[in-house]
N, C-alpha and C positions, 0 to 999 in steps of 0.2 A: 503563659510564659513560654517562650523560645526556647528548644533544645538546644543543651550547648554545646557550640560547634566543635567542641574539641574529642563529642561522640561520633562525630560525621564519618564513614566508610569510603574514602575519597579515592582507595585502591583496588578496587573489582571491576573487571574488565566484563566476568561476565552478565546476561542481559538479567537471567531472574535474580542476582544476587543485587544486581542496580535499582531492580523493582523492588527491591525488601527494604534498600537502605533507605531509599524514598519517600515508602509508607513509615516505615520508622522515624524517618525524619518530620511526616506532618504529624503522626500521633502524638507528637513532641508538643506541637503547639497546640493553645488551649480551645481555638475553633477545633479541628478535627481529634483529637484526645479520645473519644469514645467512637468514631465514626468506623463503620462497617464497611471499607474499601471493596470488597468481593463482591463481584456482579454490579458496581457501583458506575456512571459515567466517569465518575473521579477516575478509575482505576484504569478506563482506557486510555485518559490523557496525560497518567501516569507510566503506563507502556508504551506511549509515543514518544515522551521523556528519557525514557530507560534505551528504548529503541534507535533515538539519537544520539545518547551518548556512547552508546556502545559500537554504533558504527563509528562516530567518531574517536574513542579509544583506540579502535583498529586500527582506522590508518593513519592516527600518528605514530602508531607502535609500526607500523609497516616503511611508512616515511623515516622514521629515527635506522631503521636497517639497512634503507636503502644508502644512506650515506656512508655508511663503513664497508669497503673491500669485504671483510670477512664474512660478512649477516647480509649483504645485501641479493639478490634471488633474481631480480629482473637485469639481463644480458645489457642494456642500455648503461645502469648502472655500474656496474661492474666495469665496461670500457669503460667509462668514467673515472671512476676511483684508479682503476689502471694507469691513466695517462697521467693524472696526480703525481705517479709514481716513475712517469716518464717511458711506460712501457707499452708498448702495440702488440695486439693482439693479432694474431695471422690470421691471413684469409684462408678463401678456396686454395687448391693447389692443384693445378694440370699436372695429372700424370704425362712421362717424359720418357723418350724412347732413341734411342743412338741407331743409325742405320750409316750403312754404306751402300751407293747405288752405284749401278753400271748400265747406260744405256748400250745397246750394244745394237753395229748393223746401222750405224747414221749414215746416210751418205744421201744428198741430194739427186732428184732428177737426174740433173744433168753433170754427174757423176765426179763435183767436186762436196769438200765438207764445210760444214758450217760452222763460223768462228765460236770458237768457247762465248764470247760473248750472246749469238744468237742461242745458245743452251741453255742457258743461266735457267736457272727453278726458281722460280720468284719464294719471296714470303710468303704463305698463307697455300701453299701449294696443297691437295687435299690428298691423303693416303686412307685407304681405310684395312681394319683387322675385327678378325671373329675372335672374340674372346667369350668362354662359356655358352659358347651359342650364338649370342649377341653380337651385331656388327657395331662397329664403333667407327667415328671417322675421326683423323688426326690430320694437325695443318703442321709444316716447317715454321720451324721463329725464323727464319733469315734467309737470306736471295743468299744461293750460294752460285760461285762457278765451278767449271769442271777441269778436269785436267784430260787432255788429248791424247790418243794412242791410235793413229789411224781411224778405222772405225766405233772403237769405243770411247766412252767421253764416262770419266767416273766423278763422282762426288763424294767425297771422303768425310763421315762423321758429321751428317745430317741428323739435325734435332728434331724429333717428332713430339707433337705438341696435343694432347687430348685438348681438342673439343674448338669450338668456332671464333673467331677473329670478328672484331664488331670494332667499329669506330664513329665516337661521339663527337660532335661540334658545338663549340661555346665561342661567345662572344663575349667580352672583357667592357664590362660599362662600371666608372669608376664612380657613380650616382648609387652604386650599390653599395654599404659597408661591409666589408667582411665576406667580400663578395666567394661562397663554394658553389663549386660547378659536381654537383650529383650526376654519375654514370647511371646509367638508363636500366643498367641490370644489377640485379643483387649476387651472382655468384661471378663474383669478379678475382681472379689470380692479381693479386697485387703486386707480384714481384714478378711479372710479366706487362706489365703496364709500361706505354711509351706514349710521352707529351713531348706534341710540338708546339711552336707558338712563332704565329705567323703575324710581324709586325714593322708596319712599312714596307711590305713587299719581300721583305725576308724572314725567310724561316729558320728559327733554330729550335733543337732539342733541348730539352731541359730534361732533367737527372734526379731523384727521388733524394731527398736531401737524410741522409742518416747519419748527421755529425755535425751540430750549430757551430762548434768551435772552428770549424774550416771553411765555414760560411763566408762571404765579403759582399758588401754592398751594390757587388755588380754578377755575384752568381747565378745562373741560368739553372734553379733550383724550383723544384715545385714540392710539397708538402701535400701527405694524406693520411687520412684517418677515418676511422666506421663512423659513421653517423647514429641518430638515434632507431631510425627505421632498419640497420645492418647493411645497407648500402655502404659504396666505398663515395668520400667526395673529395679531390681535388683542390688546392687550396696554393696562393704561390707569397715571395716574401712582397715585403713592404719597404724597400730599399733599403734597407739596415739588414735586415735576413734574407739576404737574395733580391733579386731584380726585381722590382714590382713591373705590374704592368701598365699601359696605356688604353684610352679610351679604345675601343675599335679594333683589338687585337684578337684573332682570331685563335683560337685553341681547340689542337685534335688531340685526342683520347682515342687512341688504340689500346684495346686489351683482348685478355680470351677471356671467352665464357666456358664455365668449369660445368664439365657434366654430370649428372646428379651421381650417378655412376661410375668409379674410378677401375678402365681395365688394365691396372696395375698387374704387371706379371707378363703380357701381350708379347708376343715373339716374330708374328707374321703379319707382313704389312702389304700389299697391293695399293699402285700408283693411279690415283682416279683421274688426275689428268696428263697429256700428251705435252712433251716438253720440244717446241719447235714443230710440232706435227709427228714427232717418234715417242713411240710407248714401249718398246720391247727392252724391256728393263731386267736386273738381276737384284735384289734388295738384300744384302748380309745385314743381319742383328750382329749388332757391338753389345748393348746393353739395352733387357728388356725393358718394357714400361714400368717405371716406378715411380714413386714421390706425390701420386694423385691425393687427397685428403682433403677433409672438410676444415670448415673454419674452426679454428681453435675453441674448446669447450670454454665452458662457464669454469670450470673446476681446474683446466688447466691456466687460467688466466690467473685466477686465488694464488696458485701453488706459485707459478714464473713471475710474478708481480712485485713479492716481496724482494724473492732473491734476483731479480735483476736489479731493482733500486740498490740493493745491499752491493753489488760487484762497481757502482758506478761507473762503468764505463771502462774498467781498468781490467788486466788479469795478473792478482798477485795468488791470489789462495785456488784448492781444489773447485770450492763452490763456487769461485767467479766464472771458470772455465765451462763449468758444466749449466752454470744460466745463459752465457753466450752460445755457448755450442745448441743449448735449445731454439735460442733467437735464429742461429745463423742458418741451420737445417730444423727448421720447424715440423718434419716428418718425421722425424725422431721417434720411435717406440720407447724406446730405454737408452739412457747414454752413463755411461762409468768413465770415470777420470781418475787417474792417482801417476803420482809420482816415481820419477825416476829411480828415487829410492828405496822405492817398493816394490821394483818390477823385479822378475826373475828370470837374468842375471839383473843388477842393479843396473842402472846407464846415469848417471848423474847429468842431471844439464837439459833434462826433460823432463816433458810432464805427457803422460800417455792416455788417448784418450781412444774408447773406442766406442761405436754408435750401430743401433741396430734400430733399421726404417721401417716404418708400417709396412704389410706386406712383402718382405724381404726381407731376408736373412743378412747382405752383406752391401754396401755402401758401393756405385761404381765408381771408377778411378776418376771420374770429372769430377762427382759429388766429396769424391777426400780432396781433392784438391781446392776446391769451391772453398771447404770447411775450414781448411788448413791455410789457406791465403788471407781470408778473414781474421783471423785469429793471431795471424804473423803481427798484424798492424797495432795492437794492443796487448801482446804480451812483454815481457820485459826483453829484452835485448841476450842475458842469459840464459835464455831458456828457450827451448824451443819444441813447439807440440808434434806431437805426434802422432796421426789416425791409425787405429788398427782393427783389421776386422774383429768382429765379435767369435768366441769360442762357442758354439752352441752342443751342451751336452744335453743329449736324448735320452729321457727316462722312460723305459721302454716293460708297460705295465702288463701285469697278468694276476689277474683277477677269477676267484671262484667263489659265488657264492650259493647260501642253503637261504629257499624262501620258502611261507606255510602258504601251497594252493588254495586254500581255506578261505585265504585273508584276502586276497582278487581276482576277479576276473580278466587279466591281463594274463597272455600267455606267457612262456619262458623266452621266447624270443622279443616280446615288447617290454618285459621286465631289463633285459639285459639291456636294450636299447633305452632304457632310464636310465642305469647305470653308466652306462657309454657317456650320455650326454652329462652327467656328474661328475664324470672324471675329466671333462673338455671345462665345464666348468671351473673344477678346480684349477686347473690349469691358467685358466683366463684371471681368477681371484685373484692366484698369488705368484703366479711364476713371470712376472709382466716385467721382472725388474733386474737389475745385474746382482744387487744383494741379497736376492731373495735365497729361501732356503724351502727347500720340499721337507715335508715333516708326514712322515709317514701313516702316523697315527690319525690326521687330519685328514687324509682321501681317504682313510678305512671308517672314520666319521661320515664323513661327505657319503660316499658308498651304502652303507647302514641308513643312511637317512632318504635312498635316494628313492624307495617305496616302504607304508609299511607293511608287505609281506616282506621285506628284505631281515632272515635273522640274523646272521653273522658272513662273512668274507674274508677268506684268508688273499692275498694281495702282494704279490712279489715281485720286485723290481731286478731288471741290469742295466745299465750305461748304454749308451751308443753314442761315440765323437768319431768325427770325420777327421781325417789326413790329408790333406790337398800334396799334392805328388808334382813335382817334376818331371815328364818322362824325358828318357834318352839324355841322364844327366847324370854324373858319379858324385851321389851328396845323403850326408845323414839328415834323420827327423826327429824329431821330438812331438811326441802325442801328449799333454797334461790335462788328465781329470781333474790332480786339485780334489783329488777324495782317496783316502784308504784305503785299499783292495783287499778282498777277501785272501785271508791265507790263514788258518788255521793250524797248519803245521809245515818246515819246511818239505816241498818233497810234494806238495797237494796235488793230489790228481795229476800226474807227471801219466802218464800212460794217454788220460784222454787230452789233455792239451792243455793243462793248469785252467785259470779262470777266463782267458784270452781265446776270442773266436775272431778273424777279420773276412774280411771279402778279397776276392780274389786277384791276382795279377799276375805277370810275367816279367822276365829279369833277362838280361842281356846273354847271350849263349844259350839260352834256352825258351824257343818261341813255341814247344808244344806244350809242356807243361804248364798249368794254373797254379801260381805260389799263393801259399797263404801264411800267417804267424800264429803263433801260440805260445807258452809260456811255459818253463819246467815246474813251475811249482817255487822252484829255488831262487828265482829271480834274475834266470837267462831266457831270453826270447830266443825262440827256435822259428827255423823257415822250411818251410816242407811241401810238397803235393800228393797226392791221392792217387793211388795203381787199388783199382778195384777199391775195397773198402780200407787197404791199408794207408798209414802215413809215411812216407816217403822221406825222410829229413836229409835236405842239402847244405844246412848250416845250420848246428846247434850254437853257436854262436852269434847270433844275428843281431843281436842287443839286449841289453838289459831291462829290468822294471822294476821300481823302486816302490814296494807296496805299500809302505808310510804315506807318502805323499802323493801316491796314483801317475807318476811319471814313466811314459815308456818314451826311452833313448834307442834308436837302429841306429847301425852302424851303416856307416857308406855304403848304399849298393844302387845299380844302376837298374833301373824298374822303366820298361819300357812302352809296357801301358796296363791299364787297369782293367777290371770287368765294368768298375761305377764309369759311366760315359764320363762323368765330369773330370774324370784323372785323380781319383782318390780312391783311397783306400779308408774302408770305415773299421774302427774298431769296438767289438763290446767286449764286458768284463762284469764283474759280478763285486757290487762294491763292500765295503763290510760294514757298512749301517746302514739301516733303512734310510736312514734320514741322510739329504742331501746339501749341501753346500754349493753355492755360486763364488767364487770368489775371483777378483779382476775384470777379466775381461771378460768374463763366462757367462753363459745365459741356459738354466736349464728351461727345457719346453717338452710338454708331452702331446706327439704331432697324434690325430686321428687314427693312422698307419699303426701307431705304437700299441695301439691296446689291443687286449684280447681277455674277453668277459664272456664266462660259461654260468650259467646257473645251473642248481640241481634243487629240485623239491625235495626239503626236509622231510624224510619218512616219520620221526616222531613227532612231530609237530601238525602232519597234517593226519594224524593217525595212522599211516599205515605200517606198524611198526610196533612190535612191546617188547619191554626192555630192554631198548635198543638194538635189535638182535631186525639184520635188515641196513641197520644204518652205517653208510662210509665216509669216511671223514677223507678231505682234503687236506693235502702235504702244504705247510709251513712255511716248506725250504724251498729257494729254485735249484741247490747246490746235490 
């Protein structure tokens, strides 16, 4: 008699639990019922049973994940589910660099000059820069001309382009269904891609179509998307979505190839060819190389996927703003959005957004405008965005800790450099984001766990925000933490400079002295310099600081440059909780610079020491 089936084990995925339920299942029936399965040939053809079902369990369990966004793990998939949802995933991205050139010293032979037009710097022109060592070479996106000045001929706000200019050739055969024309390289800048299409003898440009609804039957549009192998492929309409094409029509595919290596940051450039036969050039940096980046992750596709279906194409709420502002500047590190109603002072009739780029601290003024142009076209008619840089507050660590020599063989100096790298760590975990919040007790975690000889770490933090200055201009500033300041009583430290130290600068009628600020304690900013080791005070009224809220307001003064090269003045301050807040537009970060990490070997712990007599302990406080 048959066992019945309603004992059958139809839910074990794994293999020995398949081979149980199987021997179980023949022991059921009245042939095998006594039969001794172990060491038996039965039993091997039973593990080749068990063996196939369990591969096969697997991947239709692997198959069933691959279909959903959320579960599914292979890069192919996931663009897939993605587009479902209407949404493209970014490619490569050419870091990009602003230059101004000046040839200088043109003049012919025969001692006339050469029309702007014989100057012209083609496209694809080659510059190259040493960054970290490494030479890099950079091509221009565009044939520009020059403007005339006797012997100099300048080019104003040339775009430099990481990495090499390649162009594909296809042929339009309409024997093909569904005909995609696959680019020849896999790290392709998509949003540097130019198709022509040469047909009947003329050529036109076609335009990356980002918008069906403004499509028409005769638009000179081409369509693309990542393929299954991570190539980019090319694809055009079908006369209802854009102009199809004809038999015989010729198609060029101009892009750049993104280099493995992005020298984001890059400042100095040299011109590798001769423009006309003249090379003696002058090359001003506008804005360094930034916006280089790889193809959008697996994780960030999950995340942008959802919430761009969710914004359809519209901006009415905070989070429509902040899915599009990813699409629009996909280099994005971190981007906060809020309202006008939220900002301080309020401004009604906006909505403020501010974005901080991989490797960079601050957005240049093409890329706000880039952002903010975008953005115009789909926002409501009342309201209007606004980019602003990012506040970047500096947490700025000091760190002591007690370890038992006992416990490794690491010196004090490779101890401390674990610790180093645990506090970059934490940094990288949790400070990634405009909302985030530094928690004190978590990097004294981190810290503690980062060897175990590491016993305990006392770990004290101050502020550091920057003030971007005006020079040789009569106007007040405002500096906001957006954190509580330490004040413990009115009056605090009024002798050494209250909780307020800045960097240096000079002010109008006075070009020998270095001014700096500080605080009475009481909540007046003072301005002063240094005769020997005294302070000097030329305006005890200089501004206020509001210790509730971390706000310092100065009053008008005319500051005519700074010691920080960049025309700033930094300020630190001693906050009054460990723990830190981001709020708005703020972004705390703890740069490599900031830290400073001592160890000392616990004398009790590693014996040299009884009843404590020997052992010193580390201060607390930084105050």
């Amino acid at each position: 008699m048959a066992i019945n089936s309603s004992k059958l084990n139809v839910t074990d995925l794994d293999f020995d639990n398949i081979t149980s339920n199987l021997k179980q299942y023949l022991q059921g029936q009245e042939t095998f019922k006594d039969y001794n399965f172990e060491g038996s040939t039965l039993a091997v053809l039973i593990d080749l049973l068990a063996y196939a079902s369990h591969i096969g369990a697997i991947n239709l369990n692997i198959a069933a994940s691959e279909l959903f966004l959320d579960s599914a793990q292979i890069r192919k998939n996931v663009v897939s589910r993605a587009k479902d949802l209407g949404f493209t995933p970014t490619s490569e991205a050419a870091a990009a660099a602003y230059v101004n050139i000046t040839l200088n010293n043109v003049k012919n032979a025969d001692g006339s000059y050469p029309t702007t037009t014989e100057m012209i710097i083609p496209k694809g022109s080659i510059f190259n820069t040493v960054f970290d060592g490494t030479n890099y070479s950079f091509v221009t996106s565009t044939t520009t001309t020059p403007t005339q000045d006797n012997l100099t001929y300048t080019y104003d706000e040339i775009e430099l382009v990481q990495g090499t200019y390649i162009e594909d050739i296809f042929v339009f055969d309409s024997q093909i269904k569904n005909s995609k024309f696959v680019v020849s390289n896999a790290r392709v800048d998509k949003n540097r891609v130019t198709v022509n299409v040469t047909s009947g003898g003329i050529t036109s440009a076609y335009a990356l179509s980002t918008d069906v609804s403004t499509i028409k039957t005769t638009s000179k549009v081409y369509y693309t998307q990542e393929n299954e192998e991570g190539f980019v492929e090319i694809y055009f309409g079908d006369n209802t979505l854009g102009a199809g094409l004809k038999d015989g029509d010729t198609i060029a595919v101009e892009y750049i190839v993104v280099d493995t290596v992005h020298a984001n940051g890059a400042k100095t450039f040299s011109m590798q060819n001769t423009v006309n036969g003249f090379s003696n050039s002058t090359i001003t940096l506008i804005t360094a190389a930034a916006g280089g980046a790889e193809k959008e992750s697996i994780e960030s596709i999950k995340f942008k996927a959802n919430k761009f279906y969710t914004s359809q194409n519209r901006l009415v709420t905070l989070n429509d703003y902040k899915a599009k502002v990813a699409e629009y500047y996909p280099n994005a590190d971190a981007v906060a959005v809020w309202g006008g109603e939220d900002n301080d002072p309020p401004e009604y009739g906006k909505v403020f957004i501010s974005l901080k780029p991989n490797n960079s601290d601050y957005l240049s003024s093409a890329e706000k405008s880039l952002v903010k142009n975008n953005l115009n076209r789909l926002n409501m008619i009342t309201v209007r965005p606004t980019i602003v840089d990012a506040e970047i507050i500096k947490i700025l660590i000091t760190t002591v800790f007690k370890y038992n020599a006992n416990l490794t063989a690491l010196s004090t100096g490779e101890v401390e450099l674990l610790v180093n790298s645990a506090i970059n760590q934490f940094d990288t975990d949790n400070l990634n984001n405009f909302d985030s919040i530094f928690r004190h007790s978590n990097l004294v975690k981190a810290i503690d766990a980062a060897d175990t000889s590491i016993l305990s770490n006392i770990t004290n933090l101050r502020l550091k925000k920057n003030l971007p200055i005006v020079v040789n201009s009569i106007r007040g500033y405002i500096n906001d933490f957006g954190n509580t300041l330490y004040n413990p009583q009115s009056g605090y430290n009024k002798a050494g400079g209250g909780i307020t130290t800045t960097t240096g600068f000079y002010v109008s009628g006075d070009s020998i002295n270095i001014q700096y600020f500080d605080d009475d304690g009481s909540g007046a900013i003072r301005r002063y310099y240094v005769s020997g080791s005294v302070r000097v005070y030329t305006d005890n009224s200089a501004g206020v600081v509001d210790y509730g809220t971390g706000k310092y307001s100065i009053n008008a003064i005319n500051i005519t440059s700074t010691v920080n090269v960049d025309s700033s003045i930094d300020f630190t301050i001693i906050p009054s909780s460990q723990d830190v807040v981001a709020t708005r537009g703020k972004l705390l970060d703890i740069s490599p610079s900031d830290i400073s990490v001592a160890g000392e070997i616990d004398t009790i712990a590693s014996g040299e020491s009884s009843a404590g007599v020997g052992f010193t302990s580390t201060s607390s406080t930084n105050y």
